[in-house]
MOPAC internal coordinates of N, CA, C and O (Angstrom, degrees):
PM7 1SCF
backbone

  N    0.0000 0     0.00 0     0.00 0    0    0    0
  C    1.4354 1     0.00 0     0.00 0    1    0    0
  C    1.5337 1   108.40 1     0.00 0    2    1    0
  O    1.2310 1   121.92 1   -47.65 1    3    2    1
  N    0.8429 1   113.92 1   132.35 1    3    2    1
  C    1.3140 1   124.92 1  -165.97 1    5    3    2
  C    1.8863 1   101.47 1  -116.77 1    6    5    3
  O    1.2310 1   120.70 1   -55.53 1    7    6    5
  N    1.3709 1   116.27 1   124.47 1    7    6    5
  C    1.8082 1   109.51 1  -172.84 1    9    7    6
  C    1.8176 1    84.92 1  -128.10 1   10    9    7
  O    1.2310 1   124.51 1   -38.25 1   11   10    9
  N    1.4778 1   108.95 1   141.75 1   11   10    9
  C    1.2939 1   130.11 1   177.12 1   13   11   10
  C    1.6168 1   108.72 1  -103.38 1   14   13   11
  O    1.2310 1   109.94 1   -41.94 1   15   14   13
  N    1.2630 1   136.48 1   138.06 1   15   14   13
  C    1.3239 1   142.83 1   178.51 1   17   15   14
  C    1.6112 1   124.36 1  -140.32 1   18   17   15
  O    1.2310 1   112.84 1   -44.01 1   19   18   17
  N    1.1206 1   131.13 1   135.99 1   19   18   17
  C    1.1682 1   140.76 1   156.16 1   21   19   18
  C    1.2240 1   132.35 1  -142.00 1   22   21   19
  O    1.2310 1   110.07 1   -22.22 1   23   22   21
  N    1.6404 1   136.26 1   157.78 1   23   22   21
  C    1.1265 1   142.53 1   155.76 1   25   23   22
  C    1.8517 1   114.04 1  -100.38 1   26   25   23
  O    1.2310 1   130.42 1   -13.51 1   27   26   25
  N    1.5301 1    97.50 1   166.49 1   27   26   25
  C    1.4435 1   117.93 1  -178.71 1   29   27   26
  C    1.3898 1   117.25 1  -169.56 1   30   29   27
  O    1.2310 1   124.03 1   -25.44 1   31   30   29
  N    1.4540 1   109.86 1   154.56 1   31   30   29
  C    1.3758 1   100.50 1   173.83 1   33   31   30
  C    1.1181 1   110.65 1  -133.74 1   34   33   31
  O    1.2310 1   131.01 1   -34.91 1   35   34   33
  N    1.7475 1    96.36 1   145.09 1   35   34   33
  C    1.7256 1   113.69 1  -173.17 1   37   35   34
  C    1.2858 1   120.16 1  -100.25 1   38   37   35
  O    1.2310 1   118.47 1   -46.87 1   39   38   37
  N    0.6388 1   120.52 1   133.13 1   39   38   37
  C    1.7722 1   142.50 1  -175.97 1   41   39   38
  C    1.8058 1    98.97 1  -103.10 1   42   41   39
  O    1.2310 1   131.05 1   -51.12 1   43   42   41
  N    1.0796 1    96.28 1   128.88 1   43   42   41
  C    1.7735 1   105.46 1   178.04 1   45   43   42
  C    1.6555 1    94.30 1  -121.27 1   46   45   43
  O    1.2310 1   125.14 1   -48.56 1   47   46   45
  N    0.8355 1   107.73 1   131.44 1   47   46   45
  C    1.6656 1   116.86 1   155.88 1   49   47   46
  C    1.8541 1    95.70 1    85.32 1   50   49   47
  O    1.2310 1   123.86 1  -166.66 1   51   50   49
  N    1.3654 1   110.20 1    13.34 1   51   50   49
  C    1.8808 1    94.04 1  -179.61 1   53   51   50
  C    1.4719 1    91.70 1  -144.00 1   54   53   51
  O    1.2310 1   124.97 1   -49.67 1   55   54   53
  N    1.3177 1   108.06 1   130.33 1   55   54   53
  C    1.7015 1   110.22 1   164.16 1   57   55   54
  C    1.4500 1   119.37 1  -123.59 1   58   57   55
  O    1.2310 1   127.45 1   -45.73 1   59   58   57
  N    1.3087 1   103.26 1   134.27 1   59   58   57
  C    1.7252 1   108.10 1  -165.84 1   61   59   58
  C    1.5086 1    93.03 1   -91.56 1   62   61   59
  O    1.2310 1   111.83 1  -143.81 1   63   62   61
  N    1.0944 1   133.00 1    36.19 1   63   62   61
  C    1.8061 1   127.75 1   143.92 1   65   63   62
  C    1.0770 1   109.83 1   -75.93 1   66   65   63
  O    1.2310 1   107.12 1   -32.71 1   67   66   65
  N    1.5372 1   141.59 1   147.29 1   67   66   65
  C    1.1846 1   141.41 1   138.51 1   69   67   66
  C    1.2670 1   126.21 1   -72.61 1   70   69   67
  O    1.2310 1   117.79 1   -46.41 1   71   70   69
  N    1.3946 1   121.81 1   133.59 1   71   70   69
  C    1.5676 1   109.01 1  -176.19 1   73   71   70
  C    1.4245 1   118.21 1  -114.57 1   74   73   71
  O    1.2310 1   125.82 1   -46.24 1   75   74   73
  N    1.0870 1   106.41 1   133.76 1   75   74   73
  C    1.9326 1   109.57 1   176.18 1   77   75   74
  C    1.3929 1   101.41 1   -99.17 1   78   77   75
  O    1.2310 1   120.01 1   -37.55 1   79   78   77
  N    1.3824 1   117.59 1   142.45 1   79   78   77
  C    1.1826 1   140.05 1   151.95 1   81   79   78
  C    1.2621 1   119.52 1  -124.19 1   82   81   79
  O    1.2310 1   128.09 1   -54.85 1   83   82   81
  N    1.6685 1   102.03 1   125.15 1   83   82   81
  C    2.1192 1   105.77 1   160.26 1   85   83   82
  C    0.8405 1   110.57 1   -89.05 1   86   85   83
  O    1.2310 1   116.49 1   -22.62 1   87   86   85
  N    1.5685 1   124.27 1   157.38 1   87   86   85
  C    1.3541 1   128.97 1  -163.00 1   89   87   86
  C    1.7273 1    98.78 1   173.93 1   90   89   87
  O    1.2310 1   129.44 1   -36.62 1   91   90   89
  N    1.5225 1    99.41 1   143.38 1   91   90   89
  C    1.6188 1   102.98 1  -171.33 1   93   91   90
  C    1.4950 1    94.83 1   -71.63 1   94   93   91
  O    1.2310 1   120.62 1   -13.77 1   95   94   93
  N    1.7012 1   116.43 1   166.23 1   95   94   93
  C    1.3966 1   119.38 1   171.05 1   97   95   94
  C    1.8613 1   115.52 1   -72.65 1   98   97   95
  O    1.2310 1   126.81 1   -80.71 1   99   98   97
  N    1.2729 1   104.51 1    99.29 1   99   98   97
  C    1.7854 1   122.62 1   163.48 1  101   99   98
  C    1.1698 1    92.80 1   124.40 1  102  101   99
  O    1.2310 1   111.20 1  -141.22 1  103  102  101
  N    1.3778 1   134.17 1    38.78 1  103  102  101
  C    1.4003 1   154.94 1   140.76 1  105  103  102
  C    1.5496 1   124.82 1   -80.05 1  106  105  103
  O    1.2310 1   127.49 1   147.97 1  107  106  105
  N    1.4092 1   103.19 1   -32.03 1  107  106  105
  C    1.7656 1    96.26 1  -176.68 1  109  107  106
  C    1.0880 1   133.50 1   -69.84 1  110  109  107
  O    1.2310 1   122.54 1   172.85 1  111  110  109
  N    1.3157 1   112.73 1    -7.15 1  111  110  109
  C    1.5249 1   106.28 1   168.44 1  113  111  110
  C    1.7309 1   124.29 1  -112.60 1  114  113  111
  O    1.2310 1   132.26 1  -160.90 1  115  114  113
  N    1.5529 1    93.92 1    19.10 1  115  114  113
  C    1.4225 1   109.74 1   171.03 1  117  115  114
  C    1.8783 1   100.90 1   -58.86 1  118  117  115
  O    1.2310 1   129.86 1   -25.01 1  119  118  117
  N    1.1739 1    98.60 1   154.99 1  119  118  117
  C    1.8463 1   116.28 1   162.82 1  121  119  118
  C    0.9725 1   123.85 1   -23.71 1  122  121  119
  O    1.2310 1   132.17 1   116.46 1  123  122  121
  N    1.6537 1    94.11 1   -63.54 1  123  122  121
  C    1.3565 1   119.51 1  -168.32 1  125  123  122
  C    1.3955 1   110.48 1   -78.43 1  126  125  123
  O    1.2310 1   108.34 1  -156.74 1  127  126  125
  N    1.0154 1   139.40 1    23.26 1  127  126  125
  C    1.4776 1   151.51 1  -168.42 1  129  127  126
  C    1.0508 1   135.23 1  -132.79 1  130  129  127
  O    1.2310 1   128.51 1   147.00 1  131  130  129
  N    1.6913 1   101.22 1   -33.00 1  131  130  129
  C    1.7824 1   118.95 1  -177.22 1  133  131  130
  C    1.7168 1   101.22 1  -108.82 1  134  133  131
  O    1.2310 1   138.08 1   -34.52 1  135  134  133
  N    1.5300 1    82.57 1   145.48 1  135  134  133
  C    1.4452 1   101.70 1  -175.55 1  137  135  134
  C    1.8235 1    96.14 1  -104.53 1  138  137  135
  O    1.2310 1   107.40 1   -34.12 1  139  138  137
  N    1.2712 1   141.10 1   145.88 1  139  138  137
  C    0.8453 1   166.01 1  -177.05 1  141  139  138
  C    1.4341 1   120.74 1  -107.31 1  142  141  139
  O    1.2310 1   129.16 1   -80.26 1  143  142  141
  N    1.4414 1    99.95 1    99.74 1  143  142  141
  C    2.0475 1   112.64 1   177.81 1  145  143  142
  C    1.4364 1   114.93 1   -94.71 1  146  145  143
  O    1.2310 1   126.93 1     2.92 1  147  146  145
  N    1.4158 1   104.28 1  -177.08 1  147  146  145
  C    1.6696 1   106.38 1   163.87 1  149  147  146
  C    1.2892 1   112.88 1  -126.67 1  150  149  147
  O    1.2310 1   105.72 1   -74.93 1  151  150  149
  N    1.4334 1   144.09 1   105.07 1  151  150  149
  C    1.0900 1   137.68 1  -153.93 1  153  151  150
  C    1.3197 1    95.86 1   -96.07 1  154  153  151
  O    1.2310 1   108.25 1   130.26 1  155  154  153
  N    1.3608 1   139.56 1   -49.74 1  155  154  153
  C    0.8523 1   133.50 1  -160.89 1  157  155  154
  C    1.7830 1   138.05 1  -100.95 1  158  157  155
  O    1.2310 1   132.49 1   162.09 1  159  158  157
  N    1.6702 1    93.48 1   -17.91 1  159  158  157
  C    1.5021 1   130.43 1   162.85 1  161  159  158
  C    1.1789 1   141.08 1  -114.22 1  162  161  159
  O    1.2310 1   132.29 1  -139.76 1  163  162  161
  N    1.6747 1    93.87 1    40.24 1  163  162  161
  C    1.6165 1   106.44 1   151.14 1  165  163  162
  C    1.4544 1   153.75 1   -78.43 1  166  165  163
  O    1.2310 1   129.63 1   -43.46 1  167  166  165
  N    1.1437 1    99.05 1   136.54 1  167  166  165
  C    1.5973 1    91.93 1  -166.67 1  169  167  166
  C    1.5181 1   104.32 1  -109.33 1  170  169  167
  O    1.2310 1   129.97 1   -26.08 1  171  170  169
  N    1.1780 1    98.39 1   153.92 1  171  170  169
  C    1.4254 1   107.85 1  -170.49 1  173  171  170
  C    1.8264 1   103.15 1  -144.06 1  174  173  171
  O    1.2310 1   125.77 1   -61.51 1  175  174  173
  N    1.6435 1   106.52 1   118.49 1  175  174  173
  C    1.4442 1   112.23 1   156.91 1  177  175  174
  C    1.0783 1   138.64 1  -138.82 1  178  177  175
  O    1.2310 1   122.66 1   -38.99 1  179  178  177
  N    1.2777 1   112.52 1   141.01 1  179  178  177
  C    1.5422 1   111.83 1   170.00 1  181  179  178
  C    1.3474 1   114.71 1   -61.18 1  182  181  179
  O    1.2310 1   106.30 1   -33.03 1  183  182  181
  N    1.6910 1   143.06 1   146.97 1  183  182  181
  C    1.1088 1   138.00 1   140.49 1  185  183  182
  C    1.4512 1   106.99 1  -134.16 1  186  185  183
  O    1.2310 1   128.52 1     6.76 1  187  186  185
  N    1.6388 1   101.19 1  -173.24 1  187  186  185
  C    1.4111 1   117.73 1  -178.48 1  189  187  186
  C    1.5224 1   111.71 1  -161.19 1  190  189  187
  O    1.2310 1   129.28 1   -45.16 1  191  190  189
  N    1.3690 1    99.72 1   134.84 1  191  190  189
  C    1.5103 1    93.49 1  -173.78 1  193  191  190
  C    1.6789 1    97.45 1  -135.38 1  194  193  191
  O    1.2310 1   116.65 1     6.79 1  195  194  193
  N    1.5479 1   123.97 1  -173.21 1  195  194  193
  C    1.0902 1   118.19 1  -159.83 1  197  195  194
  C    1.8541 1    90.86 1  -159.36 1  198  197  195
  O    1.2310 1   117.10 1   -10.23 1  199  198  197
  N    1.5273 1   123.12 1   169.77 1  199  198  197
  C    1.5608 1   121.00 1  -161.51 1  201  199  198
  C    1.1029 1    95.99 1  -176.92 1  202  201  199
  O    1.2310 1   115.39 1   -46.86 1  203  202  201
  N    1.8534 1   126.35 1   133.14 1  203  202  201
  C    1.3351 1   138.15 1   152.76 1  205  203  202
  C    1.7418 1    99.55 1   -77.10 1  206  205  203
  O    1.2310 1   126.19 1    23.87 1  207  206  205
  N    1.4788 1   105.71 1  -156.13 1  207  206  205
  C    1.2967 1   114.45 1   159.09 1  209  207  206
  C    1.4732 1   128.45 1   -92.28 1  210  209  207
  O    1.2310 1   126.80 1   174.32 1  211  210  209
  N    1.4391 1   104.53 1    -5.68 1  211  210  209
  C    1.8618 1   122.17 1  -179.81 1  213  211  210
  C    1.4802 1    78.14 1  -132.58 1  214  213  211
  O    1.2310 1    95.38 1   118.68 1  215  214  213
  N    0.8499 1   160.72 1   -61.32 1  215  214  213
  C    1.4580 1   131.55 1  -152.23 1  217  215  214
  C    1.3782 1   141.25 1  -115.86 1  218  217  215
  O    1.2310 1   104.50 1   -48.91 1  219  218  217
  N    1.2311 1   146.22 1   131.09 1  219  218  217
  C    1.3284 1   141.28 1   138.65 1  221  219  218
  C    0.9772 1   148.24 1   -13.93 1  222  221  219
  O    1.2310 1   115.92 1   -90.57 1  223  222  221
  N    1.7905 1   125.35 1    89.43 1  223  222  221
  C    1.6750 1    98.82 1   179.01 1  225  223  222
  C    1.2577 1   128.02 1  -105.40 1  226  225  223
  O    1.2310 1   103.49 1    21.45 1  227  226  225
  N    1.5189 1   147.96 1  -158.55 1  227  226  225
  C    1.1323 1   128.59 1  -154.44 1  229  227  226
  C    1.9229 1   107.13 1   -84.80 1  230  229  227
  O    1.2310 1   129.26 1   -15.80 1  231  230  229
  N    1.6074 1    99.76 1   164.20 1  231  230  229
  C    1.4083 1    90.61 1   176.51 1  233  231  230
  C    1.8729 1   109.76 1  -105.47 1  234  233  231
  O    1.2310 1   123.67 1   -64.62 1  235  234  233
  N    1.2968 1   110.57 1   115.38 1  235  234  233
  C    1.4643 1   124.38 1  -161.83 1  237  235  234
  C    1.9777 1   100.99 1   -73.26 1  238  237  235
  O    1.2310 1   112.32 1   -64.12 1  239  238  237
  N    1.1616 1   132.09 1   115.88 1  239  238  237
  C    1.2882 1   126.41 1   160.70 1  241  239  238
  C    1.2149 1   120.59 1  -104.48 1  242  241  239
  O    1.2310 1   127.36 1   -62.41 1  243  242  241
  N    1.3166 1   103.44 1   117.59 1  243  242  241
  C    1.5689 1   124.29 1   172.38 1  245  243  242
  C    1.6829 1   110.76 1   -48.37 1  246  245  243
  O    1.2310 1   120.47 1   -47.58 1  247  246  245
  N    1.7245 1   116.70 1   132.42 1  247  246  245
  C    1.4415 1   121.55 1   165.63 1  249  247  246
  C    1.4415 1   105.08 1   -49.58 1  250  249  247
  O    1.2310 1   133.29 1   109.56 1  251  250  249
  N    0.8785 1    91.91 1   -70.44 1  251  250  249
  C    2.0189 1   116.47 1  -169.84 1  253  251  250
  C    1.4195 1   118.30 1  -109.02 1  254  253  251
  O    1.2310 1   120.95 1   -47.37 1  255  254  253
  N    1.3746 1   115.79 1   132.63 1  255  254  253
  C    1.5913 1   127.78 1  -179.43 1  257  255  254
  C    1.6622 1   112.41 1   -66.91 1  258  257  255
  O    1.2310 1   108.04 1   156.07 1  259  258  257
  N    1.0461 1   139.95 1   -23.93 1  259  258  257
  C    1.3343 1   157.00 1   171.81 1  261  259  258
  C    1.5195 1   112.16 1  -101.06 1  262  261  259
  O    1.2310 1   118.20 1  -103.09 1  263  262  261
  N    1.5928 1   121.03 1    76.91 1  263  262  261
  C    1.3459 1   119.79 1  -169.19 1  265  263  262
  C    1.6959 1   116.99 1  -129.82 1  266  265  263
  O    1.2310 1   119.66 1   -70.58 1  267  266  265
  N    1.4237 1   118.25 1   109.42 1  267  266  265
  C    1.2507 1   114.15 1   161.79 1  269  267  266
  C    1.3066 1   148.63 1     0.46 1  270  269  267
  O    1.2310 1   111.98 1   -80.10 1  271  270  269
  N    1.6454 1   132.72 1    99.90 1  271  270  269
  C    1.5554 1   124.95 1  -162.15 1  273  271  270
  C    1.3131 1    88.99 1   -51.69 1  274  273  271
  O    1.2310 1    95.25 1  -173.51 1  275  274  273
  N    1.3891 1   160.90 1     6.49 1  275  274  273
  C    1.6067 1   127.85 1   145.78 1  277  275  274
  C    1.2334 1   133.49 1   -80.06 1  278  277  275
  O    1.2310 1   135.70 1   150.21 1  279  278  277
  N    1.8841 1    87.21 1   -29.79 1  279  278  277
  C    2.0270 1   100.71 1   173.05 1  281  279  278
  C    1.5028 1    85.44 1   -40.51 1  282  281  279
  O    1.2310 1   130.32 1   111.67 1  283  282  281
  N    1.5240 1    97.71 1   -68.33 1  283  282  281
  C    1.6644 1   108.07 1  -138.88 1  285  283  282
  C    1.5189 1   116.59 1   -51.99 1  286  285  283
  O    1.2310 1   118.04 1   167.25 1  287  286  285
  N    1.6501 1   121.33 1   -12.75 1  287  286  285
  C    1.0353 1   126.01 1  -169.87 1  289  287  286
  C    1.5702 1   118.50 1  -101.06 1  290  289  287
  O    1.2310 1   131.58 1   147.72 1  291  290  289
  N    1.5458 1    95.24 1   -32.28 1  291  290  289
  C    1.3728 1    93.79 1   153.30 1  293  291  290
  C    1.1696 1   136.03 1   -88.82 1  294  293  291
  O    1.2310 1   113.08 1   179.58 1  295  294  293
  N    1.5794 1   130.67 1    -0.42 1  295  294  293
  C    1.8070 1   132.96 1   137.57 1  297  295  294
  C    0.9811 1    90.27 1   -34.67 1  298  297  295
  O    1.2310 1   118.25 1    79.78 1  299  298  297
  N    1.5095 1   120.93 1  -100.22 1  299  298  297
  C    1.0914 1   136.05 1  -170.26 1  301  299  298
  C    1.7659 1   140.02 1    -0.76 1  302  301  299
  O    1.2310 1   139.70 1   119.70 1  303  302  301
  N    1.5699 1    79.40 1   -60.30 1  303  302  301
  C    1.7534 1    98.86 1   176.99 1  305  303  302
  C    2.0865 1   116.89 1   -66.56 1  306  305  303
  O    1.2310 1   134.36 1   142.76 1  307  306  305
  N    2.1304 1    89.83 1   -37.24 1  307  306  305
  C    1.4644 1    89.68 1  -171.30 1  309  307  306
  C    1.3153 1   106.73 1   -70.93 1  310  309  307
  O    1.2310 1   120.25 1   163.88 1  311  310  309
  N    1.4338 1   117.12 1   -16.12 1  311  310  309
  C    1.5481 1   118.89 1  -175.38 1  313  311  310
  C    1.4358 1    97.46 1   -92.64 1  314  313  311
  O    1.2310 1   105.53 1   132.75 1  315  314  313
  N    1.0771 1   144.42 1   -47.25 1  315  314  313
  C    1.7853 1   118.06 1  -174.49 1  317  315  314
  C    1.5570 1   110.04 1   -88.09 1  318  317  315
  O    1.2310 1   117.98 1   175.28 1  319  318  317
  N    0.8276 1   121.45 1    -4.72 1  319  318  317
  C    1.6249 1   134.77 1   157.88 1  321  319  318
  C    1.2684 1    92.00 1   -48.75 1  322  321  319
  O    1.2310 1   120.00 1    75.39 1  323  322  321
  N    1.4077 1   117.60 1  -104.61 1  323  322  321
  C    1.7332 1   137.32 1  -166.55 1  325  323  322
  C    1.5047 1    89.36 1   -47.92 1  326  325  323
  O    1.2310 1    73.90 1   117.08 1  327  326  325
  N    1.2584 1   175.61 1   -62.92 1  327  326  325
  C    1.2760 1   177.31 1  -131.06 1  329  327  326
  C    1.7324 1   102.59 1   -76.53 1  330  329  327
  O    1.2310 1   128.06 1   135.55 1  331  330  329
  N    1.3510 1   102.08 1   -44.45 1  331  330  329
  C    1.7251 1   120.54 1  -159.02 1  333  331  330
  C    1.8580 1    78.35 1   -96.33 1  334  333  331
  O    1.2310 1   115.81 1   119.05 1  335  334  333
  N    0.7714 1   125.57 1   -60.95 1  335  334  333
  C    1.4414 1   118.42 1   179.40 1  337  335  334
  C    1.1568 1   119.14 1    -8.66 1  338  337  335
  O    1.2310 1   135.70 1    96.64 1  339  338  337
  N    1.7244 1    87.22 1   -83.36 1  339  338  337
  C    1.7190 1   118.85 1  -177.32 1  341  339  338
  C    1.6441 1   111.16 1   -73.81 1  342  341  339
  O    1.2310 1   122.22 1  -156.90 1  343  342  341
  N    1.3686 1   113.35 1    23.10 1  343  342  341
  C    1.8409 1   102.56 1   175.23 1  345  343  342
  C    1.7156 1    80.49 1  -116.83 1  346  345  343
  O    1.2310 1   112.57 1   134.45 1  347  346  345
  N    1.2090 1   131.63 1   -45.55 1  347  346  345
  C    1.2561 1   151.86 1  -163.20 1  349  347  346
  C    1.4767 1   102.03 1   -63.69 1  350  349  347
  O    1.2310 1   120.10 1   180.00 1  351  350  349

């Protein structure tokens, strides 16, 4: 059995695209022009999730974005632990 895993982190309310807009001059702050952020209510998480070829395993969320190779190993472990459980 072969199980696939990764982490990533999500950003809610911030996108690292840059955006261009054309627009005639005393147009830019039309509607249709502005893109809309969250400066102040972003969320940001770490997770981790894990996958057979039929199955799903749980998706692990990190307390804190800045976490210790032991945090990280014990996320890690409680989530493919209980994963191996429930295939088992």
């Amino acid at each position: 059995m072969v199980i696939w895993s990764d982490e990533t982190l999500l950003q809610i309310g911030h996108s690292s695209r840059q955006s261009w807009v054309i627009c005639q001059k005393g147009e830019e702050l039309d509607p249709k022009n502005v893109h809309s952020i969250f400066k102040n209510h972003r969320a940001i998480l770490m997770v981790w999730a894990c996958f057979t070829g039929d199955r799903i395993g749980p998706l692990m969320i990190f307390d804190k974005l800045e976490v210790s190779n032991d945090e990280y190993m014990e996320v890690i472990l409680d989530g493919l632990v209980f994963f191996l459980d429930d295939l088992l």
